[in-house]
Each structure stands twice: as structure tokens, then as C-alpha cells.
N, C-alpha and C positions, 0 to 999 in steps of 0.2 A: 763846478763842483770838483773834490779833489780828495781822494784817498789815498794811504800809503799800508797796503798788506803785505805780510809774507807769501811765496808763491808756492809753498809745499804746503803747508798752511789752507789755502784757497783751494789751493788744487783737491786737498783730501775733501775738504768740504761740501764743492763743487759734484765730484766722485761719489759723494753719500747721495746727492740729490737726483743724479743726471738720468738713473731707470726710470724716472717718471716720463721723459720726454719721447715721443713716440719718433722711429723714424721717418713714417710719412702721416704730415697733420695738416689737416683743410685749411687750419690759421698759422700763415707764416710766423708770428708772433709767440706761437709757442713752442717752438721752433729756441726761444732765447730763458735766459736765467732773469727773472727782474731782479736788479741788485737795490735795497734802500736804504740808507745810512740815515742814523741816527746820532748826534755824537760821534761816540768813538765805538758802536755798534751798528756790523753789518748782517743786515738780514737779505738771505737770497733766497729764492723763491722758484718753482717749477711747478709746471700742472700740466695734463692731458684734459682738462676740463671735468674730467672721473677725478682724479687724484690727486693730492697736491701734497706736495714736502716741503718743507722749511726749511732752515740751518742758519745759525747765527754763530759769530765771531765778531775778537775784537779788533781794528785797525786803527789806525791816525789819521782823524778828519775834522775837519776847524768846522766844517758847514756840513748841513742837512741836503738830501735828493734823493732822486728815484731813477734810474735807468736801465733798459731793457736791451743784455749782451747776447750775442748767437749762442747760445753754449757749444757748440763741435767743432771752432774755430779757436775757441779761449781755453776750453780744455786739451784741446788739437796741444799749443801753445805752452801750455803751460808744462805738460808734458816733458817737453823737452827745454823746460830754463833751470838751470838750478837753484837749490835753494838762496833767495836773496831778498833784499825788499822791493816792491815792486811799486809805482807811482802811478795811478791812476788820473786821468786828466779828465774829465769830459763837460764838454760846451753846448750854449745853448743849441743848436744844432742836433743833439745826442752823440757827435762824433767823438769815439773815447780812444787817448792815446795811452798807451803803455808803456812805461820807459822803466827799462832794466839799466845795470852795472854798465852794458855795453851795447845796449840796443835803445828801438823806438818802434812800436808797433801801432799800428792804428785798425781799427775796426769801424765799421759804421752801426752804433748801437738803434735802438727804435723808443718812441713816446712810449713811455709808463702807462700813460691813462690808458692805453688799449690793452694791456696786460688785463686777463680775466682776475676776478673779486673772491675773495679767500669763500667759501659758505662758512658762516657764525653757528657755533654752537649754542643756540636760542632752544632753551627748554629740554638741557642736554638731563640726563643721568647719568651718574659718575661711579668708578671703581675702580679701587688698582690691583695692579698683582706683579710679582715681580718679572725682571725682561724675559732672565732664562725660565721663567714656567710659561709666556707669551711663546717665545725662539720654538720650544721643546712642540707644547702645541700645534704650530703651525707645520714644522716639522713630520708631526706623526698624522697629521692630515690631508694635508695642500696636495699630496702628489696620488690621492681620490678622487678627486672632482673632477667634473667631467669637462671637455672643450669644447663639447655642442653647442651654439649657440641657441639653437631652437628649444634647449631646456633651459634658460639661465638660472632657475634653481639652483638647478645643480652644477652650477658653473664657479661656484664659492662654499665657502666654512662656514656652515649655519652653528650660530653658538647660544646655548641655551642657559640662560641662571636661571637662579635661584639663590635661596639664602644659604640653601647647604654648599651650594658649591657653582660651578659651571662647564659645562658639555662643548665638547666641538663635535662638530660631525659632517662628514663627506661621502659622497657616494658618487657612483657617475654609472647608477643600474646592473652595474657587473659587481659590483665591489662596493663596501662601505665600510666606514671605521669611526669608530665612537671614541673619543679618549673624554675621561673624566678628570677634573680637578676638585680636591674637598679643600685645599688651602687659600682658594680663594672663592671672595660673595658679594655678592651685587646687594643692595638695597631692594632691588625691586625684582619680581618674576617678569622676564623678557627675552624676547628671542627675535633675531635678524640674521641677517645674510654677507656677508664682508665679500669682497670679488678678489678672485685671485693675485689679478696684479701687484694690488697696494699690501697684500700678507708674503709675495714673497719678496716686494722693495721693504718691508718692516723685516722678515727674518733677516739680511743681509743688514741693516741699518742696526738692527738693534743688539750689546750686546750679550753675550749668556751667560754673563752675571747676577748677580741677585740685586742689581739697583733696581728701585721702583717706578713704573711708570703709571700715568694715569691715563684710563681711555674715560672717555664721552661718548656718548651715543644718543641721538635724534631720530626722530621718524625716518629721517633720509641719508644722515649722514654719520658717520665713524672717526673718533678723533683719540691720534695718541700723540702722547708727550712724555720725550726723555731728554732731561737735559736741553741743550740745546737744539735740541731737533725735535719737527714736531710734521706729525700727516693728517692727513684728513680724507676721505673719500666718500663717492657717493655708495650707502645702501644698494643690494640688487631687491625690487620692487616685486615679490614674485612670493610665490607659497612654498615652501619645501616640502618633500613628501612625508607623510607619514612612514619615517624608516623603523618605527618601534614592530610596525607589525611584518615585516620581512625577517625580524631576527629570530632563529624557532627559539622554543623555549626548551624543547628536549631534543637534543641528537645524543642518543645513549651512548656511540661508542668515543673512548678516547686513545689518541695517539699522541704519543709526547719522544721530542727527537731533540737532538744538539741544533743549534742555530744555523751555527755556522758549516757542519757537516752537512745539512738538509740546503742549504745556499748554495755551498761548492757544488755536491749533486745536483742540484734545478741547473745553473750553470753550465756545468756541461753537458747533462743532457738535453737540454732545451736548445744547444746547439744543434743540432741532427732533426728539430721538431717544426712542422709546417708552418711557413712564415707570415700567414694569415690569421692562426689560432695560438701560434706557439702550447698548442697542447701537448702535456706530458701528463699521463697515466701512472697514479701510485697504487701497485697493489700489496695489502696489507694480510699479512696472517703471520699470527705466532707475535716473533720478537723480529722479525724483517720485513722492512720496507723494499719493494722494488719498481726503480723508477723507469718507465720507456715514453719513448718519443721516435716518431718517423712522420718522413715525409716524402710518400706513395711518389709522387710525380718525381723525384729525385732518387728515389732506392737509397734514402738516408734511414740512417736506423742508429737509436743510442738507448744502451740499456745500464742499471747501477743499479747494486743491492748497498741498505748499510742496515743497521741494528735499532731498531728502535723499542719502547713499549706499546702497548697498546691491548686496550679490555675492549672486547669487541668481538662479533662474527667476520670472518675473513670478507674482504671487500675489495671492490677497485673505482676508484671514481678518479676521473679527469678533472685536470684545472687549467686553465691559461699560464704558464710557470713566468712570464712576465708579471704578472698579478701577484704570486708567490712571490719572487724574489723582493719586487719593491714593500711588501706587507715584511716579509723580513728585515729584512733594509732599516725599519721604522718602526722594530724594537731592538733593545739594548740586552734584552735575557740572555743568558748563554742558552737556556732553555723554552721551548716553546709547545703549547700542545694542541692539537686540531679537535675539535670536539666535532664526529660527524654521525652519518644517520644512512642513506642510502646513496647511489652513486647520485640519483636528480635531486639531493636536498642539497641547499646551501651548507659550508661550511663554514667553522668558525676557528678564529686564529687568535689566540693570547697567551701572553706572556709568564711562564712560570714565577721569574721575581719580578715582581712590581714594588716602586715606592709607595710608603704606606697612604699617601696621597694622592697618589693616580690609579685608573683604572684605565685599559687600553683594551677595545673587542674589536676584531676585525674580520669581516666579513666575506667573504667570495661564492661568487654560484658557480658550478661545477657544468664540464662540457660534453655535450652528447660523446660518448664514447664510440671510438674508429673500433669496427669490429674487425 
């Protein structure tokens, strides 16, 4: 069997595919890319046995195969050849020679047939929405979820349709964030779990353009398609919590501040704040915010006023300001406002402009106050 692809070409392709493959995996074999020609189409292939990615491209090939390359050797490789065409050789053996403008490389490839089997989209339901309302989503979610194994719930983006629209939602028990979409609708009422990995190899893969993609979804498995690229994963098999009744329905007071003033603040004083809690203390009265943090066993101390509004009884309640900054981070408002209640009620974080299509709540529980 014999190919002839470009090597900048491959390599980008290669690059889109290669976060599926784990550093250390039980099966040497996945370990490699399966590459399979069709014609003058080449489909490559990668999986953790969880997740699998696709990518197709065109090359020059008289004949049809299948062969399974190391990938960290080829992309090693490829790395450093420049742009040219590059000749693929490989024998019945699997041993695949590479001949560039000025070289000859050889690899020892492995049997296809041991390569693991795609899961089929058998009794799928479909939907599309565009990439960047996908990107955006994932985006204002993925960095909630928690990395306990022992909750896998909560270890993914539980996403919920309906015809009016569709919900993501994350939480990882300290913190949770709902964002809504009305612009796009499933045919059906349903709700699953997607696992971290394959949503932050799709935001990196996918672009934030408004091309369409379509997902599938099964009892077990998740599948999207753009263009030439396509994934697939398993389902996490598990209940999500009931996050509806954690969110209060009344916290009377509100405060509303600048973004990015309220950011640079957390920031620096979160620098001086115990490195176990990162808690910093806002106390609110009037039209001034003031922010502290310390940490007792260091005689660190950081204190900042700035101006804000705020309807409300004067208050002070703690938060984790890592928890703040990233909930900032993951909106776009210049403005933002805290709807709270007493220093032990959860507060709530949302966005002053929002598009007229999305809806973003963000959640955080507040920390025993250092008296």
C-alpha cells in the first residue's frame, strides 16, 4: 500500500486528533493513529476506548488499506520536515517507510484488525446548532465540573432540551452555572451527561464560527460532526443532582460592579489570602465594596475598596475568590451583578448584557467567615 500526502497538511490533521490519546494506556495499540485509505481519501483515527476522533483528508493512492502508526513518533517527525510531499510506503509486514525530498524514515506500524471498533450511532436522535453557540457553551461551563471521581455526575456537562431550547449545566457542589440557549431545539425532551475530556478536545477542534454541526445522541454514546471531523464518546452512566432546588429563588439584596474592576480586585487581593480557601471577604454598605483577605499563619494581609451599587442591608459574606475570578472569566458583560441574601446563603452571579438568546446563572456557596 502506498500514499503520497502533504506534511503540513497531515501534521495539522494529525494535531486536531492527537488529545484523545492518553499518555499512559493498558493497550499499546492505542498508543498509534489508524490511518485507512479509501481512494484518494484518508481517514485517521484515535481513541482512549472513552472517545474517539476522526479526521479526513485528501491524498494520492492507486489502492485501498488500513494501518496502525505510533502517533508521538510521526508527529515527533513530522514536526520538524518542512512543508513537501511526503510518500508513504507500507508492506505486508506493517512496516511503513517515509520518504521525503531528502530523507527515509521507517517506523514499525501494527495490524489494524486490533485497532478498537468505532460505537455506531444505532437509534441515535439528532440536532444541530451552530459550532460557536457549541465553543461558547462549553466555554461558560467545563471549568464547574468537578474531578472527584467518586461523583462522576459531576465530573461532565449535563445538557438538558427541549423544544424551547437547551440547558448546560455544571456544578462540582461549591459552585454551579446553568447557561441557556432559546436558538437552538431538539426534537425530543432529553437529558445526558457528556465527560469532560471529549468537550474540551471538541472546544479546541471545533471552530467559533457559525458553521453547522450536527450531534447524535444514544443511550450511551455522543456524537458530533463538522466537516471533516467527527467524535464520538461514551455517555457518563450516573444521575445528576437535582441542581434546581439549590438555586434560592429569593435573595433580596443586589450588588452590581464593573467586570473587570471587580477581577483586577479579586486578583490582587486574593494574592495575600490562605492558600487552602483562597477566601476573601466583601463587605458591602452604601455604594462601596471592600475587599480583604489574610493568611493568620503568614501575617499576609490585602485589603481594596472600589465603588459599586448595591440595594440592600450592609453585609459581609465570604467566597473562595478562585471560584469568583473563573465565574468572571466566563462572562463577556462589562457589567455584572451578585444577587445575595445573608453571609451562609448561596450567591448568585449574572450577567448585566446578555444576548437575546442566552441566559447565564452562576452560582457559588459562600465561606465560613475568619472572624
Amino acid at each position: 500500500m502506498k500514499f503520497i500526502a502533504s506534511s503540513s497538511a497531515l501534521l495539522k490533521q494529525l494535531q486536531n486528533i492527537s488529545g484523545v490519546i492518553n499518555a499512559n494506556n493498558v493497550l499499546p495499540i492505542l498508543e498509534d493513529f489508524l490511518f485507512d485509505i479509501d481512494k484518494n481519501r484518508l481517514t485517521i483515527v484515535a481513541t482512549d476506548l472513552e472517545t474517539v476522533m476522526k479526521t479526513e483528508m485528501q491524498v494520492e493512492a492507486k489502492d485501498s488499506g488500513r494501518v496502525c502508526i505510533p502517533a508521538k513518533i510521526l508527529i515527533d517527525s513530522l514536526k520538524n520536515i518542512p512543508e513537501q510531499p511526503l510518500t508513504f510506503n507500507i508492506d505486508k509486514n506493517y512496516s511503513v517507510e517515509i520518504t521525503s525530498d531528502n530523507g527515509k524514515y521507517k517506523v514499525m506500524g501494527e495490524n489494524p484488525d486490533n485497532f478498537p471498533k468505532d460505537p455506531t450511532a444505532d437509534d441515535a436522535s439528532s440536532f444541530t446548532m451552530t459550532s460557536s453557540a457549541l465553543v461558547t457553551a462549553i466555554n461558560k461551563t467545563l471549568f464547574a465540573t468537578s474531578t472527584d471521581d467518586l461523583r462522576p455526575a459531576m465530573t461532565g456537562v449535563y445538557f438538558e432540551l427541549d423544544k424551547k431550547g437547551i440547558q448546560f449545566v455544571a456544578t462540582d457542589a461549591h459552585r454551579l452555572v446553568r447557561y441557556k440557549r432559546t436558538d437552538v431545539s431538539s426534537p425530543n425532551v432529553d437529558t445526558f451527561i457528556v465527560p469532560r475530556k471529549p468537550l474540551n478536545l471538541l472546544k479546541s477542534a471545533l471552530p467559533d464560527n457559525s458553521d453547522e454541526i450536527t450531534i447524535n445522541y444514544n443511550t450511551n454514546h455522543f456524537f458530533v460532526i463538522h466537516g471533516t471531523t467527527q467524535m464520538s464518546c461514551r455517555l457518563i452512566d450516573a444521575r445528576f443532582p437535582d441542581y434546581k432546588v439549590v438555586i434560592p429563588a429569593e435573595n433580596p439584596y443586589r450588588l452590581t460592579v464593573n467586570r473587570t474592576e471587580f477581577l483586577g480586585a479579586l486578583r490582587r487581593v486574593s494574592v495575600f489570602s490562605n492558600k487552602s480557601t483562597y477566601q476573601v471577604a466583601l463587605n458591602i454598605s452604601g455604594s462601596e465594596l471592600q475587599l480583604a483577605a489574610q493568611d493568620v499563619d503568614f501575617s499576609f494581609e490585602g485589603n481594596e475598596r472600589m465603588k459599586c451599587q448595591y440595594n440592600g442591608e450592609d453585609l459581609v459574606i465570604a467566597f473562595n475568590a478562585k471560584f469568583l475570578i473563573e465565574m468572571l472569566n466566563a462572562t463577556d458583560s462589562d457589567e455584572v451583578y451578585m444577587e445575595l441574601s445573608t453571609p451562609t446563603k448561596a450567591g448568585l452571579i449574572k450577567p448585566v448584557d446578555q444576548e437575546e438568546n442566552e441566559e447565564q446563572l452562576m452560582l457559588v456557596m459562600p465561606l465560613m467567615l475568619n472572624q
